[in-house]
C-alpha positions in Angstrom: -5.1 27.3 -8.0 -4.9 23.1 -7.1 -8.3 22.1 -6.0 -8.6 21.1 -2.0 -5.7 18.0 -1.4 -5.9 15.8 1.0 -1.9 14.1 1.1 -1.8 10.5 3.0 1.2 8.5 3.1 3.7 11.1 3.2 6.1 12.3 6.1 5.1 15.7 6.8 7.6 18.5 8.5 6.1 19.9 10.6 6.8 22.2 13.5 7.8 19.3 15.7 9.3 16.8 12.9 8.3 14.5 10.7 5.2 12.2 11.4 2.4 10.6 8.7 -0.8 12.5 9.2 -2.1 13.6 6.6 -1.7 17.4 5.3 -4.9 19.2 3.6 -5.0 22.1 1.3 -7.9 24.2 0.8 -8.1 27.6 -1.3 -4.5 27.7 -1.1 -3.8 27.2 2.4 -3.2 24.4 5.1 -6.8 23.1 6.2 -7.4 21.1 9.0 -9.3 18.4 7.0 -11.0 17.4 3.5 -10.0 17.4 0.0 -9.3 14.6 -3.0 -6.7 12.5 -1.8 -3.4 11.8 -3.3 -1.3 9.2 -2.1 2.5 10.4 -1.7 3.8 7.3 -0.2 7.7 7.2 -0.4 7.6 11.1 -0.4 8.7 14.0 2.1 6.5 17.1 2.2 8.1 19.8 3.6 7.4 23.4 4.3 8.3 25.6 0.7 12.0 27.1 0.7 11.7 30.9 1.8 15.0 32.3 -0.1 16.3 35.8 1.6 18.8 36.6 -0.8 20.0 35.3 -4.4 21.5 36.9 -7.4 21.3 33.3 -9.5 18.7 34.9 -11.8 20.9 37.3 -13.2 22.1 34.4 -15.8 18.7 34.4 -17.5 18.4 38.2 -17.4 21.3 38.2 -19.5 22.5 34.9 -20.5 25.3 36.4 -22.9 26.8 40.1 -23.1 24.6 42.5 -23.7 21.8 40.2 -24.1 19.2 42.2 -21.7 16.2 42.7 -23.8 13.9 40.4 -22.9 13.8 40.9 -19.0 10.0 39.5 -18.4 11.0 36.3 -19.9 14.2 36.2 -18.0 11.9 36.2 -15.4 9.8 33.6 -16.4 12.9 31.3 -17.0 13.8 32.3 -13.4 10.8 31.4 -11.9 11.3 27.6 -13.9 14.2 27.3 -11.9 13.3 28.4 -8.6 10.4 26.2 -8.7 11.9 23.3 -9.7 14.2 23.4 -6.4 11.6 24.3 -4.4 11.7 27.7 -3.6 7.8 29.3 -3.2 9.5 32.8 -2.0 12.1 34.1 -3.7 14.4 37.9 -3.0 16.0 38.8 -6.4 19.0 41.0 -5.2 19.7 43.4 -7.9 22.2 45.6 -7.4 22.2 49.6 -7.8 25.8 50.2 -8.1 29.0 52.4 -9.7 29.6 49.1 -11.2 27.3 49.3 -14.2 25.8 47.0 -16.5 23.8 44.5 -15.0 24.7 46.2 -11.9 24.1 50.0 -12.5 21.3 52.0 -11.9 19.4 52.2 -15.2 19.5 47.5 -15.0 17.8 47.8 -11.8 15.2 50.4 -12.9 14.4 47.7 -15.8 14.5 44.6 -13.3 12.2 46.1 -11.1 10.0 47.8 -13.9 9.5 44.0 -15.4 9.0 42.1 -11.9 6.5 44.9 -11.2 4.7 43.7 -14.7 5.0 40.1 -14.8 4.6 39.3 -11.0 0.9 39.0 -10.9 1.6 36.0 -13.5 3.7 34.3 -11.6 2.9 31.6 -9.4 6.2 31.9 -7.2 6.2 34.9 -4.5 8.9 37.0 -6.0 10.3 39.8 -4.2 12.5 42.8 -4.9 15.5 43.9 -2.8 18.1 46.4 -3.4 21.7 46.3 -2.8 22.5 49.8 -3.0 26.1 50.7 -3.0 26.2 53.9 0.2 29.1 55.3 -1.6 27.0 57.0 -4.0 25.8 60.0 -2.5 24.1 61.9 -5.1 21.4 58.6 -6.2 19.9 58.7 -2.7 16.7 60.7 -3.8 16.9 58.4 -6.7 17.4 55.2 -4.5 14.3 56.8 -2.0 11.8 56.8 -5.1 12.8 53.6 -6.5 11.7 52.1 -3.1 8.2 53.8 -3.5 7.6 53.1 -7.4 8.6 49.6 -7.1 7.5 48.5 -3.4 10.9 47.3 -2.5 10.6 46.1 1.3 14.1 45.3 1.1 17.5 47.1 0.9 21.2 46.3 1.9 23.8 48.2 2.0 27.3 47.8 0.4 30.2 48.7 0.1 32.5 47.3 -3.0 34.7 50.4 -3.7 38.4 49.1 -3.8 39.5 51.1 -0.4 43.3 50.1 -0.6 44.2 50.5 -4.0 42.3 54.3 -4.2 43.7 55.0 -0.5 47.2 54.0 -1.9 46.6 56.0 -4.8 46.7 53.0 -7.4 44.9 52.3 -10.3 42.3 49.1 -8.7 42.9 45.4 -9.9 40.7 44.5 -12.8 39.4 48.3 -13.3 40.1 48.5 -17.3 38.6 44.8 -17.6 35.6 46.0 -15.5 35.4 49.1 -17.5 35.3 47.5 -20.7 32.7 44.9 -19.9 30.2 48.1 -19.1 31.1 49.9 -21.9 32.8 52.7 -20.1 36.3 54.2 -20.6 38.9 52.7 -18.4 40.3 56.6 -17.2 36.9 57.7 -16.9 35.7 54.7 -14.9 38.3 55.2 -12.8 38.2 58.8 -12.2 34.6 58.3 -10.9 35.7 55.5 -8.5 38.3 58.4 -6.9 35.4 60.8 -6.9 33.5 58.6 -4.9 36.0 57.5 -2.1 36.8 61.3 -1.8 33.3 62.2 -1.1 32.9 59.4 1.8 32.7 61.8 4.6 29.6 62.6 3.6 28.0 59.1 3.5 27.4 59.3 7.4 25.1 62.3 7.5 23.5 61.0 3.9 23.0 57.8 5.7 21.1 59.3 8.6 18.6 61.1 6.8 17.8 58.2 4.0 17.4 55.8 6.7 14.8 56.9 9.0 12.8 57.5 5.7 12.7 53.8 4.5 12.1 52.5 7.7 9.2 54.9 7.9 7.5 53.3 4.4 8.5 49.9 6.8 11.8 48.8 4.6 13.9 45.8 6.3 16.8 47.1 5.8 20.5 45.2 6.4 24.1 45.4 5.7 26.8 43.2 4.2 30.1 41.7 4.4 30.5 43.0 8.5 33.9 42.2 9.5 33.8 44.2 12.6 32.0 44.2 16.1 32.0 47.6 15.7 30.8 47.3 11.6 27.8 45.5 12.9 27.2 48.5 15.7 27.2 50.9 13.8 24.3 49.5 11.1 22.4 48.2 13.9 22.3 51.8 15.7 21.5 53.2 12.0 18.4 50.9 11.8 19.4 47.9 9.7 18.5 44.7 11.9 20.1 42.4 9.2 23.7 41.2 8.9 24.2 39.4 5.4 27.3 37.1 5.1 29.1 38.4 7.8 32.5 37.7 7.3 34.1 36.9 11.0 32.6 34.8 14.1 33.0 38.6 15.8 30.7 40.3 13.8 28.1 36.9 13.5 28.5 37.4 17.4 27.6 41.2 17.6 24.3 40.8 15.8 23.0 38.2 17.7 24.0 39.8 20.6 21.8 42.8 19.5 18.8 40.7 18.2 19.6 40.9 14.4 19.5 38.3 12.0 22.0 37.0 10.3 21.5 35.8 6.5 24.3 32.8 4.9 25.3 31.8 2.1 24.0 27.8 1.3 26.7 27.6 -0.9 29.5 28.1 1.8 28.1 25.9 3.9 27.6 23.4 0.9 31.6 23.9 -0.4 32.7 24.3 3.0 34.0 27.4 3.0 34.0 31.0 2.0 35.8 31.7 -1.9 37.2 34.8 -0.1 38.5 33.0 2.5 36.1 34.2 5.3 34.4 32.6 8.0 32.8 29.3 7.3 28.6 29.1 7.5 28.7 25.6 8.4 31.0 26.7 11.9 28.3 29.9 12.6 25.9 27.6 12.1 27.3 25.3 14.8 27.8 27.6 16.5 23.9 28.8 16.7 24.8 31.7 14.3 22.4 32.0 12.0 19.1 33.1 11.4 18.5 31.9 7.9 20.5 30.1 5.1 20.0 32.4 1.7 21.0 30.9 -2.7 23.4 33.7 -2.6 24.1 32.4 -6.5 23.2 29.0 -6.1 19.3 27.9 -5.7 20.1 24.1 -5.8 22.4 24.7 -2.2 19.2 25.5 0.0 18.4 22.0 -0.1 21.7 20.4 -0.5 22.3 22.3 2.9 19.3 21.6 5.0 20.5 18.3 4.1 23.9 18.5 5.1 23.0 19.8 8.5 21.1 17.1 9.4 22.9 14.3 8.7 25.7 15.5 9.7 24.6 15.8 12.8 24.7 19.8 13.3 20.7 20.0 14.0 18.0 18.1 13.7 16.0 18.0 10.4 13.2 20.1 11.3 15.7 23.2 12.9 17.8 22.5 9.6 14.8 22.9 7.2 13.7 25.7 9.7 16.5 27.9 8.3 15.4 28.2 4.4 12.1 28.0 5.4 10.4 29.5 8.5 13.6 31.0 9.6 13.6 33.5 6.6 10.1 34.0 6.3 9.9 35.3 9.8 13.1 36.8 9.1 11.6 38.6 6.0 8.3 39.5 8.2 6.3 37.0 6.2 4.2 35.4 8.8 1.8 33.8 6.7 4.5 30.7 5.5 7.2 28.7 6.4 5.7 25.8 8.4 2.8 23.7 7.3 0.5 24.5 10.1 -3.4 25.2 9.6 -4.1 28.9 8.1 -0.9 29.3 6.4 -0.3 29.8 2.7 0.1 26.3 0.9 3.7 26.5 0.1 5.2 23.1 -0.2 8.1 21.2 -1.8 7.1 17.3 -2.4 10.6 15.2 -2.5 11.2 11.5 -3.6 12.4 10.4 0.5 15.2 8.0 -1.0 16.8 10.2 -3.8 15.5 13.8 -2.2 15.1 14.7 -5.5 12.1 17.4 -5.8 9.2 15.9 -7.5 6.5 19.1 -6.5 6.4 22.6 -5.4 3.0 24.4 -4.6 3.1 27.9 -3.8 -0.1 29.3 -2.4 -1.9 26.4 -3.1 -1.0 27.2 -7.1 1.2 23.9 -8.7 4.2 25.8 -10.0 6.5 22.6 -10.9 5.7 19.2 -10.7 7.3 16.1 -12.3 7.6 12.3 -12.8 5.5 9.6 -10.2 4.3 12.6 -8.2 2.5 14.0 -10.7 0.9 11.0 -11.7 -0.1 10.9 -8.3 -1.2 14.3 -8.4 -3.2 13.8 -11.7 -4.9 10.5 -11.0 -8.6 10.5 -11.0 
């Protein structure tokens, strides 16, 4: 852990906005006073980037095909890169899916079985959630004792089956090419796809016994891609209080009408737009729509979109920051970060205030990237 900081010179976020008193860190956690100082004139310190949601790591799980054997360093390599763009709590959404490969059943048993290992090494806060795909009926004991073995917190529900080509009675888009790629045979892969949308009657009742279950053991539990009002009803009255991506200004509408939150994607509101052609983050924003912005597959857009917000006028910099910050920590139930108030956990992201490049990130205190004239500042005696 950093010994006890004092920062001066620095503009400091906090709850309010930015001002120039100085920030002190003591056994990993905002103090009130004390500690060596180190002058971060020219710099921002801002409250650490709390990320909800983001798949980005599965590139260093498996950089090429079939390159999965070394998951704890995959980790390692993904913890490199969340640091470096700030991010001091991170959700690795790993999929538990008919899809297979890096998105079946016996990948997420190994993801979670190597985060489990490796976590207490790590000086980023890594959590675990699952994106479990309802459809599959039979892996919900399965799915019920993964949550216990690995404390996952976290689950989302989804739903990726091709409805219209298997309700047309087609062969899916894309199924042979999918097929392949997992090392499955085309006929069989797609005969288990049929067997799955035939069995969807019972995904209701299935549903309603899991459900109460994980939210007994205290699981936040959410669902994704609502297109609907009535899609958003009826996961709120089944216990999941978080909408991810929603895909219309209806269904952004219901949750908040209900109290849920609702989770973005950074890079939509970065590119300005959906790639599927739904609604835009930057316009649910606007329109006080969201709850917190989430990497989806992009770290580097949390930033880039706290950014964007602000000067373009949408918020103010400290509600803008708010949402990858204390928005998804309070979001997640983390009440211990996400604003650099006295008592909470030292997780800060130091920036260069004309390039807003990231020159620092401190999780818990602990220095888990750290580059260039900050450092030097850091390291002087």
């Amino acid at each position: 852990m950093t010994p006890d900081l004092r920062l001066t010179g620095a503009q400091v976020l906090r709850p309010d906005g930015l001002d120039d008193t100085p920030l002190s860190i003591a056994a990993g956690r905002i103090a009130d006073a004390g500690g060596r100082e180190v002058d971060l004139s020219g710099f921002l310190v801002l409250p650490g980037i709390v990320d909800a949601h983001g798949d980005a790591f599965e590139k260093h799980l498996a950089p090429r095909r079939g390159a999965m054997k070394d998951l704890d360093q995959g980790l390692v390599a993904t913890e490199a890169e969340l640091a470096a763009n700030g991010i001091t709590t991170a959700t690795l959404a790993q999929f538990y899916s008919w899809e297979g490969g890096m998105r079946g059943p016996a990948f997420a048993r190994q993801v979670f079985t190597a985060l489990q290992e490796i976590r207490p090494r790590l000086g980023t806060d890594i959590w675990p959630q699952l994106r479990f795909e309802f459809s599959m009926v039979d892996e919900y004991d399965a799915v019920l004792d993964m949550v216990g073995r690995f404390d996952i917190r976290y689950v989302v529900f989804n739903d990726h089956l091709p409805h219209e080509a298997l309700e047309a009675g087609k062969r899916p888009p894309r199924l042979t090419g999918q097929a392949l790629r997992i090392g499955k045979n085309p006929e069989k892969h797609l005969a288990d796809l049929q067997t799955l949308y035939s069995g969807l009657d019972a995904v209701p009742e299935a549903l309603a016994l899991l459900m109460p279950m994980l939210a007994e053991r205290g699981v936040l539990m959410g669902s994704h891609d609502d297109h609907t009002r009535a899609d958003r009803a009826l996961w709120h009255g089944r216990g999941a209080l978080v909408a991810e991506f929603p895909e219309t200004v209806e269904a952004a509408e219901a949750a908040k009408a209900t109290g849920d939150a609702v989770v973005l994607g950074a890079p939509n509101l970065v590119r300005g737009g959906s790639h599927k052609g739904n609604v835009s983050a930057l316009d649910l924003v606007a329109m006080g729509l969201c709850d917190a912005l989430a990497s989806d597959y992009h770290y580097p857009s949390m930033r880039r979109a706290a950014f964007l917000l602000a000067n373009g006028g949408v918020m103010s910099f400290a509600s803008a920051w708010g949402l990858i910050s204390d928005g998804p920590a309070r979001m997640l139930g983390l009440a211990d970060r996400g604003r650099l108030t006295p008592g909470m956990r030292a997780d800060l992201v130091v920036l260069d205030a004309a390039r807003r490049e990231i020159c620092a990130t401190l999780s818990g205190g602990q220095v888990t990237y750290m580059k260039g004239e900050a450092a030097a500042r850091f390291l002087a005696s």
